[in-house]
C-alpha positions in Angstrom: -25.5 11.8 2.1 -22.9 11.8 4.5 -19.0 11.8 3.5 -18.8 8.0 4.2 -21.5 7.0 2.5 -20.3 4.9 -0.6 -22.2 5.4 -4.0 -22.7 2.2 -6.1 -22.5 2.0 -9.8 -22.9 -1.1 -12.1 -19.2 -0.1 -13.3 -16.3 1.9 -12.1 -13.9 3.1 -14.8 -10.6 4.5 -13.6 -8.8 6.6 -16.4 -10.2 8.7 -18.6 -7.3 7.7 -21.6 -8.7 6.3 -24.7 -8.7 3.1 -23.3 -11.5 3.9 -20.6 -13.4 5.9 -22.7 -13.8 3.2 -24.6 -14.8 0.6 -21.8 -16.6 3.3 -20.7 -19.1 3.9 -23.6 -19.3 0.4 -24.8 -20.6 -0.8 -21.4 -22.8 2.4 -20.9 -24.6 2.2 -24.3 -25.9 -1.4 -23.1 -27.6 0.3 -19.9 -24.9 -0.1 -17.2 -24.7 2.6 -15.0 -21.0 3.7 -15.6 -18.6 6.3 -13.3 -15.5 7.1 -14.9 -12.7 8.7 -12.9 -9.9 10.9 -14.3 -7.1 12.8 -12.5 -6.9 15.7 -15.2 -9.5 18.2 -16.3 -9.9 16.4 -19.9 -10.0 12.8 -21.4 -7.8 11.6 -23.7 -5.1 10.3 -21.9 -1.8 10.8 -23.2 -3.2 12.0 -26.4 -3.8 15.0 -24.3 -1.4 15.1 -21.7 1.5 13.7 -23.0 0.7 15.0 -26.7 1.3 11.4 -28.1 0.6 11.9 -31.9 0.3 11.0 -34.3 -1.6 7.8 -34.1 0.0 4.8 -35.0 -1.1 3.1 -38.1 -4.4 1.0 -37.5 -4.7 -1.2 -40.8 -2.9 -4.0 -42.1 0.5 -3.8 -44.3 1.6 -5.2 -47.5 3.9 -7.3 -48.2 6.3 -3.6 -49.1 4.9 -2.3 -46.1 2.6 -0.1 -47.1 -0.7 0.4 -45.6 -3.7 -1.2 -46.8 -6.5 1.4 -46.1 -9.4 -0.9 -47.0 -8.0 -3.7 -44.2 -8.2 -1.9 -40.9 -7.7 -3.8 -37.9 -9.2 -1.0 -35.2 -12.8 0.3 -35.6 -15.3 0.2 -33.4 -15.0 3.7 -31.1 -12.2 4.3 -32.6 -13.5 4.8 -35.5 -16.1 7.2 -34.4 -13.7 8.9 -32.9 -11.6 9.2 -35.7 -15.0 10.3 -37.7 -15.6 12.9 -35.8 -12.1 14.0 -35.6 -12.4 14.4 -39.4 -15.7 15.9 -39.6 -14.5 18.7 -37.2 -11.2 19.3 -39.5 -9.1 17.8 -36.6 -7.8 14.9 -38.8 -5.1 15.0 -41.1 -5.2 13.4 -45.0 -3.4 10.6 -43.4 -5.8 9.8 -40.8 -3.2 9.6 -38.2 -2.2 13.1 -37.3 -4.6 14.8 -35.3 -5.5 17.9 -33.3 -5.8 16.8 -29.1 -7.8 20.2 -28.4 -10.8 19.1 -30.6 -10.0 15.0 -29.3 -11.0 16.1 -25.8 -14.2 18.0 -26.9 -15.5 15.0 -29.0 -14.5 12.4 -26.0 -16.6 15.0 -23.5 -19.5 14.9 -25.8 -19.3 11.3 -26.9 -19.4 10.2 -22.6 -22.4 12.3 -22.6 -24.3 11.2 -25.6 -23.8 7.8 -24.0 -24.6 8.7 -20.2 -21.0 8.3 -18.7 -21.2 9.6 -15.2 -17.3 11.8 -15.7 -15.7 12.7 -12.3 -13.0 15.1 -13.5 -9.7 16.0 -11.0 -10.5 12.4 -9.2 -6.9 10.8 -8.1 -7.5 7.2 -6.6 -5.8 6.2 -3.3 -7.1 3.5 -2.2 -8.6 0.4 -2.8 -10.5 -2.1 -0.6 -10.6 -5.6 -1.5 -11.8 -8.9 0.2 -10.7 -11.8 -1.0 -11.1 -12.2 -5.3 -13.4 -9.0 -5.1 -12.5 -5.3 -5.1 -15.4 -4.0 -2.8 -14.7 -0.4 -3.2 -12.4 2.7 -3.9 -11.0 5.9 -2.4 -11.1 8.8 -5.0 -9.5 11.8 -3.7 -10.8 15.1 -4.7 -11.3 19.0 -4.3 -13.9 18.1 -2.0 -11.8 15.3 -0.2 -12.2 11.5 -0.1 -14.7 9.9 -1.6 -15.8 6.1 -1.6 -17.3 4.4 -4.8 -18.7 1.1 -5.2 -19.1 -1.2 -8.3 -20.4 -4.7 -9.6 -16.9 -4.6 -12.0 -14.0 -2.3 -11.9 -12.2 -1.6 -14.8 -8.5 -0.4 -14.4 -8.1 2.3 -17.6 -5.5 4.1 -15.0 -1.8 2.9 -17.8 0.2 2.0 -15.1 -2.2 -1.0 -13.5 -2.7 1.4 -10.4 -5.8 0.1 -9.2 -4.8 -4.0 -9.5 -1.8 -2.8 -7.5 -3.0 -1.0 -4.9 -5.8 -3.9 -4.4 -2.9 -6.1 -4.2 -2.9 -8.4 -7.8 0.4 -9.5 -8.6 2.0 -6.8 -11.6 5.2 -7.2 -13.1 7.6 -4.3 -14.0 9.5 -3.5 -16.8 11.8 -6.6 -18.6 11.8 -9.6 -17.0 15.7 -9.9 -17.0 16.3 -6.7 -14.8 13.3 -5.0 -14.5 14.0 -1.8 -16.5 11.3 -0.3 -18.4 11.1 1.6 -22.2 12.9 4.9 -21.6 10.1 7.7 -20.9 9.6 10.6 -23.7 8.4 14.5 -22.8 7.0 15.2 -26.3 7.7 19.2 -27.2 6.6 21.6 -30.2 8.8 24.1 -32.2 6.6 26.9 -33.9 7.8 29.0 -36.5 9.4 26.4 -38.4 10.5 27.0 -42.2 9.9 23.9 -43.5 10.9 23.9 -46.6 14.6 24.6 -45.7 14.9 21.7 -43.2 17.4 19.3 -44.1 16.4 16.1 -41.9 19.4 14.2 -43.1 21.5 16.8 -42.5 20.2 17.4 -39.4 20.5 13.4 -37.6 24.2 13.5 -39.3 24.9 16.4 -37.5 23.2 15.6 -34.1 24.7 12.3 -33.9 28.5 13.8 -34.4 27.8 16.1 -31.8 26.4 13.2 -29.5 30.1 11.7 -30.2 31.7 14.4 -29.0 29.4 14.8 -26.2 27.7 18.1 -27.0 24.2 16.0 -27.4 23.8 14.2 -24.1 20.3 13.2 -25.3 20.7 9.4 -25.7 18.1 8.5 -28.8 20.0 7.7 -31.5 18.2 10.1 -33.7 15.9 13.0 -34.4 11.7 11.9 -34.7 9.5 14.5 -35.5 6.1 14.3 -37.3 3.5 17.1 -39.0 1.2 18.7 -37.0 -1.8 20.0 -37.6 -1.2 23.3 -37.4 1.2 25.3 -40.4 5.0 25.6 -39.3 4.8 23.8 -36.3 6.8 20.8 -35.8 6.1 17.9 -33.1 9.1 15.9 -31.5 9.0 12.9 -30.2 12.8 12.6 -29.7 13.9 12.5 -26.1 14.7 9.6 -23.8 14.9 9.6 -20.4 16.3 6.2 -19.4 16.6 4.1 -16.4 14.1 5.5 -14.2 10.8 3.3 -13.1 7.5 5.5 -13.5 5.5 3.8 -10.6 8.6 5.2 -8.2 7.9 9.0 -7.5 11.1 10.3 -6.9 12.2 8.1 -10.3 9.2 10.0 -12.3 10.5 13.1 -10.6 13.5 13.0 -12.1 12.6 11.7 -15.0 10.1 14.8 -15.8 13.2 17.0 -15.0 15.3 15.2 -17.2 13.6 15.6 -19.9 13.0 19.3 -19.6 16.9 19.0 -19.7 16.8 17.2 -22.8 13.8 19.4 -24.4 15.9 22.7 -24.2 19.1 20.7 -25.6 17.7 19.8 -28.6 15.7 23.2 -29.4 18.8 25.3 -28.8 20.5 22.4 -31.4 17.8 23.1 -33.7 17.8 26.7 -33.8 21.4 27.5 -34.0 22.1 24.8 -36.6 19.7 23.7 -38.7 18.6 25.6 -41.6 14.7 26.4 -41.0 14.7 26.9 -37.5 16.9 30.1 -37.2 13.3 31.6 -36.0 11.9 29.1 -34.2 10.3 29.2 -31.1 9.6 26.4 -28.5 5.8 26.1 -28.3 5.5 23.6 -25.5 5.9 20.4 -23.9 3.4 17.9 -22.5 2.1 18.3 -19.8 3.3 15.0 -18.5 5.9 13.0 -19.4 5.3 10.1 -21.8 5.3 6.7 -20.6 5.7 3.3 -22.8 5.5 0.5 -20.4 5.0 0.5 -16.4 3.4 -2.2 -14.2 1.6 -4.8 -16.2 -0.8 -7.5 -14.7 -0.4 -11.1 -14.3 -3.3 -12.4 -15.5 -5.3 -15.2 -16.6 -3.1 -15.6 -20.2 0.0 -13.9 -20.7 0.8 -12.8 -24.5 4.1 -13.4 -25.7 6.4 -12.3 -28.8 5.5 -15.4 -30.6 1.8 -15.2 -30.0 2.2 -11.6 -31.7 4.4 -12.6 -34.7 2.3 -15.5 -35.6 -1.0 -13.8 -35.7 -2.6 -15.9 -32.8 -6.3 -15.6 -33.3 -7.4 -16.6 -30.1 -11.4 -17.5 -29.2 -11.8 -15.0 -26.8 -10.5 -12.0 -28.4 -10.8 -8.8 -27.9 -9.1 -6.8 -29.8 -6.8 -7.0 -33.0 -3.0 -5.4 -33.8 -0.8 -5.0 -36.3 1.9 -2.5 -34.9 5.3 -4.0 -35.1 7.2 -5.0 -31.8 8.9 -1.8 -30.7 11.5 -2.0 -27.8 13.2 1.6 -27.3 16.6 0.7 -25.6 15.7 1.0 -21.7 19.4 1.2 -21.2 20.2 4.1 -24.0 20.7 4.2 -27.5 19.2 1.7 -30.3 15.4 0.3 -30.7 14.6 -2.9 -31.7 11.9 -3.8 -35.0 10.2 -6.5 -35.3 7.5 -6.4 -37.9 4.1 -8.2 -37.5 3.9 -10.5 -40.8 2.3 -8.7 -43.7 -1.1 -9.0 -45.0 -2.4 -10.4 -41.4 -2.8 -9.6 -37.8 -2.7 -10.7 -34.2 -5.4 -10.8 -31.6 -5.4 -10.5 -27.7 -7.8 -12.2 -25.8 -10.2 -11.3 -22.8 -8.1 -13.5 -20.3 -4.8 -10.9 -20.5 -7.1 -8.4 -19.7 -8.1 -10.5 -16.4 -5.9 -10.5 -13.2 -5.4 -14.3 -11.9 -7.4 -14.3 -8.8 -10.1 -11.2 -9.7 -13.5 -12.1 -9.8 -14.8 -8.4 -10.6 -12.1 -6.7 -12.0 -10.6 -6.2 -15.6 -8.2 -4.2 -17.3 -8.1 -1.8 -20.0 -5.5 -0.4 -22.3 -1.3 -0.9 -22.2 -0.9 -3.5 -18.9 -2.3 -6.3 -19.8 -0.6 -9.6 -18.7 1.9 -9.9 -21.5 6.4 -10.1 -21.5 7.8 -7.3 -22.1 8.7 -7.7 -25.4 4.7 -8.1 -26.7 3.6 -5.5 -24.6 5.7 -3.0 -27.0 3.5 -3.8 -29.5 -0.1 -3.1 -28.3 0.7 -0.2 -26.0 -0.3 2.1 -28.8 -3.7 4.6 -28.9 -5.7 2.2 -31.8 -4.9 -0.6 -30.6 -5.7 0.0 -26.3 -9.1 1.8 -27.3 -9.9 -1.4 -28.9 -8.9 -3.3 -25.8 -11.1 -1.0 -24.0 -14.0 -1.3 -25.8 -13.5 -5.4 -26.0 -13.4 -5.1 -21.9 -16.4 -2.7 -21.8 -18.5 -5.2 -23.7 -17.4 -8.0 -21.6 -18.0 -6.3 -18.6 -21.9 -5.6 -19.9 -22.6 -9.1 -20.9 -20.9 -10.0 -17.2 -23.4 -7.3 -15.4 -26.7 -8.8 -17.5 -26.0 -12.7 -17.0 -24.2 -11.8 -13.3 -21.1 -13.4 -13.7 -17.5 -12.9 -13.3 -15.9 -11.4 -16.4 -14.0 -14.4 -17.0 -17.0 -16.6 -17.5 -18.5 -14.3 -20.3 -19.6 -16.7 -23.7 -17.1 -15.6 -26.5 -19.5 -16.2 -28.7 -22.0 -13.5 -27.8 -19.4 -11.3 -26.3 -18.5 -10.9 -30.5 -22.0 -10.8 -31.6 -21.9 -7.7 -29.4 -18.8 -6.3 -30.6 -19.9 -7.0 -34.0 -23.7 -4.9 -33.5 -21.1 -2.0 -33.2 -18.3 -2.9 -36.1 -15.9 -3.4 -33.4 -13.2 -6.0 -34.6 -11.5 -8.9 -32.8 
């Protein structure tokens, strides 16, 4: 085959976060012939990469807030990854904490149980489109430029990269000035005596020293959460604000920024708080966290109100319960707004559809939504659900040869349910 010669596939998957796995499988285990494309060596997304952990809660609440574990809301791959997670001791008591080394094992041999064609170290940089339809892709590689064909093309790539290079309106950031959620580099602290760790203590003491401008970090406190590995702490607790992650030089500085901010907050650690006297700094991601980017404008957009009165649309997808969650894109302060207890919402197939596509769909955190309900569903249960609610859609489109818009909401959920997925 010569290096111009496209290869076709029933569906193109670019993005190998938990969102794409997810399209991926769900349209490969119905007989499509599936590529999926990721720029790293691993799946997982920023699970991986970004060490986002640990998952966010996936069942419904109480009216006190607590979780009710017999009412989850995200099952479906999830849940066999979360199974598998388990049964490999990678999963913590709480079924949220879990280990990303064994996650990108089990997502390697899940694609392969299920026939996923993977195409590791695969940036894409191109797109060619005529008219509604995407007609092909330029994946650049170790062995140069490659072009790929598909029936559908699912975008799984967290920042709408491939509706935007093929030229679908996206939006960016609030609507009011266009600043997104501050970005987060995640870190770990080994060594860590836990049992002498004061964490009020600690946030006291941070914040007066932020007051007196030792702390230039601007998050208003300390977040950290268990690992699962003994003495090792995980911090989510930077924030890098007022840079856009679709502009280079903006990312650029944003990834040194919060190297900046990494190093503050470990030296604050370890000469002040009781327990860290000994600590060491472990690591940071790999890539800088990101909570909201480009999102599409598609064939419904979701709103706050759709979210916080548990809208149960026809052609859903996917269901949520994580509260809106709007870190200050200006600084300090993050805003809370809980999703009403003892329910959920739901997001349909048409925000997952840009306006004017015929063949393409999109998985995971863009979806055509305001700002505001878009900090709700960007989180890992809920997106792998999106994904796996696109993937069968895009299956049902392949085997009646429509666009992905057209697909009966009826047996789209008869398929989701053959596989306990919920919407």
């Amino acid at each position: 085959m010569s290096r111009n010669t496209m290869k076709l596939y029933d569906v193109i998957v670019v993005g190998g976060g938990l969102a794409g796995v997810a399209a991926a499988i769900s349209a490969a285990r119905e007989g499509a012939d599936v590529m999926l494309l990721e720029r790293y060596g691993f799946l997982g997304g920023m699970a991986v990469s970004g060490l986002v952990n640990p998952f966010m809660p996936y069942w419904q609440f109480d009216d006190e807030r607590n979780i009710i574990y017999g009412k989850p809301v995200n099952q479906g791959v999830f849940s066999e990854v979360i199974q598998q997670l388990y049964a490999m001791g990678a999963l913590s008591d709480n079924k949220k904490t879990f280990h990303e080394e064994y996650l990108k094992l089990i997502l390697d041999q899940m694609c392969c149980a299920y026939k996923v064609n993977v195409r590791f170290h695969s940036l894409l940089t191109d797109v060619k489109r005529n008219g509604r339809t995407i007609e092909g892709i330029t994946v650049s590689g170790k062995d140069g430029n490659k072009q790929y064909g598909a029936k559908i093309f699912v975008d799984a790539t967290g920042d709408a990269d491939l509706t935007a290079f093929a030229g679908f309106e996206c939006q960016v950031g609030r609507e009011e000035d266009g600043l997104c959620q501050p970005m987060t580099l995640c870190f770990r602290v080994a060594n860590v005596d836990i049992s002498k760790w004061d964490r009020k203590y600690a946030n006291e003491l941070y914040q007066l020293m932020q007051k007196q401008g030792t702390i230039k970090n601007p998050r208003e406190n300390i977040l950290t959460f268990p690992t699962m590995i003994d003495n090792v702490v995980h911090f989510n607790s930077t924030r890098i604000v007022g840079n856009i992650p679709i502009d280079p030089d903006g990312l650029t500085a944003a990834e040194m920024e919060g190297r900046e901010q990494v190093h503050e907050l470990f030296r604050f650690m370890k000469m002040h708080i009781e327990g860290f006297k000994n600590s060491s700094l472990l690591m940071s991601a790999a890539q800088i966290g990101i909570r909201e980017s480009r999102r599409i404008v598609g064939d419904y957009t979701l709103c706050e109100d759709d979210l916080l009165n548990c809208c149960k649309f026809k052609d859903s997808i996917a269901r949520g319960t994580y509260d809106i969650d709007i870190h200050n894109p200006t600084g300090t302060g993050t805003v809370i707004k809980e999703i009403p207890a003892n329910d959920y919402y739901t997001i349909p197939l048409r925000a997952a559809i840009p306006a004017g596509s015929d063949n393409l769909v999109v998985a995971g955190r863009p979806l055509s939504s305001t700002h505001e309900a878009h900090s709700s569903f960007r989180v890992m249960p809920i997106t792998t659900s999106i994904g796996e609610g696109v993937g069968c859609a895009a299956a049902l489109a392949l085997k009646n040869q429509i666009p992905v818009r057209q697909v009966n909401s009826d047996e789209l959920h008869h398929l989701m349910d053959t596989h306990k997925a919920l919407y």
